[in-house]
C-alpha positions as CSV (number, residue, x, y, z in Angstrom):
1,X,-10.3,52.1,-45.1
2,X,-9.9,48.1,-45.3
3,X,-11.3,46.0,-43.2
4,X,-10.5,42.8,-42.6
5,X,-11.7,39.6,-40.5
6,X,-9.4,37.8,-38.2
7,X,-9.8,33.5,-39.2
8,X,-11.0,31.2,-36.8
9,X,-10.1,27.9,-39.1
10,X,-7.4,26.9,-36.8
11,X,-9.5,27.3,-33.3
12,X,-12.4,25.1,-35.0
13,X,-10.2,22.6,-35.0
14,X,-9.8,23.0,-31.3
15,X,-13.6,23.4,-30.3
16,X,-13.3,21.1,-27.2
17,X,-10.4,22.7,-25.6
18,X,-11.5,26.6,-26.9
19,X,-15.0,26.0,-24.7
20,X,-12.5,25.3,-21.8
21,X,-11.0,28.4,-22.2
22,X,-14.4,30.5,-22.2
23,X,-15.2,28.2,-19.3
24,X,-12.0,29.4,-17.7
25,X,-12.9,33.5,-18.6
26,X,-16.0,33.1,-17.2
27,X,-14.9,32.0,-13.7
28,X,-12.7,35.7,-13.8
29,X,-15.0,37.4,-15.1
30,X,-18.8,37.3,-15.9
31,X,-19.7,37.4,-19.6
32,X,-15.7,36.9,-20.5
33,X,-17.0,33.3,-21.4
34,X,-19.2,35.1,-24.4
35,X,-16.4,36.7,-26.1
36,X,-15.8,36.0,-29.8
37,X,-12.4,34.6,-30.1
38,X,-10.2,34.5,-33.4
39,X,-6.9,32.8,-34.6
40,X,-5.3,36.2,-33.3
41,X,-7.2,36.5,-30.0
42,X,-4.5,36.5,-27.4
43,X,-4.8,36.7,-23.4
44,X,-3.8,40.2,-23.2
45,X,-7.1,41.1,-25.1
46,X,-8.8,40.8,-21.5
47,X,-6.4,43.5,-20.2
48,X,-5.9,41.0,-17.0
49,X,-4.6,41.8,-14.0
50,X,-2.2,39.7,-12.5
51,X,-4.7,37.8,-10.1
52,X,-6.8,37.2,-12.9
53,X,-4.3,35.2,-14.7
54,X,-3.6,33.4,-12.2
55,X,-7.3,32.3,-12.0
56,X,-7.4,31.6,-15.1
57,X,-4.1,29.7,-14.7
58,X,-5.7,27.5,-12.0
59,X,-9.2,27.2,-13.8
60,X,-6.7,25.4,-16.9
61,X,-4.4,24.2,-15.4
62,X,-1.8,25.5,-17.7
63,X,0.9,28.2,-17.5
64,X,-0.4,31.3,-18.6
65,X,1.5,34.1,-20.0
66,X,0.2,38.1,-20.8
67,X,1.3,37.3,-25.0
68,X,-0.1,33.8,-25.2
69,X,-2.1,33.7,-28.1
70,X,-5.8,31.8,-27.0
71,X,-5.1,29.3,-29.7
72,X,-1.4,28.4,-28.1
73,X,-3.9,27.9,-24.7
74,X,-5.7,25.5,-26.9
75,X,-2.8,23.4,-28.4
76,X,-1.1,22.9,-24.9
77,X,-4.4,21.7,-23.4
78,X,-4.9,19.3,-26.2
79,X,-1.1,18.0,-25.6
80,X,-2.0,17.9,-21.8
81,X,-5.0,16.0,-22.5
82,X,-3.1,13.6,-24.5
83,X,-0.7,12.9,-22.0
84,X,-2.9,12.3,-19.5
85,X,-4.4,9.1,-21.4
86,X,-1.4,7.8,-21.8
């Protein structure tokens, strides 16, 4: 048996935005906001029901889907952010 660990290099370099997200789990669900996340963590991880990603939707403010990948969360919050100081 091989096991290997999933990467985080590419959600280190979106630390500010990845907190959001935790933030964002935490208001579904208590201790969500502790979870360890990788490069391959993705929102269906959390096994949410359909009201739940639609809080977490609204805690982002971001159009979640079931395969988004956390990092692809992370990447259109940074664009958002962007935008919004322009």
């Amino acid at each position: 048996m091989k096991i290997e660990f999933a990467s985080d290099s590419i959600l280190q370099k979106y630390f500010e935005e990845m907190m959001l997200v935790l933030s964002a789990l935490e208001s579904v669900e208590e201790d969500w906001g502790e979870s360890l996340l990788t490069d391959e963590s993705s929102v269906s991880d959390f096994m949410m029901r359909d009201y739940e990603r639609k809080a977490f939707e609204k805690a982002l403010g971001i159009k979640v889907k079931k395969d988004h990948k956390i990092v692809d969360l992370c990447k259109k919050l940074r664009k958002k952010a962007k935008k919004a100081k322009e």
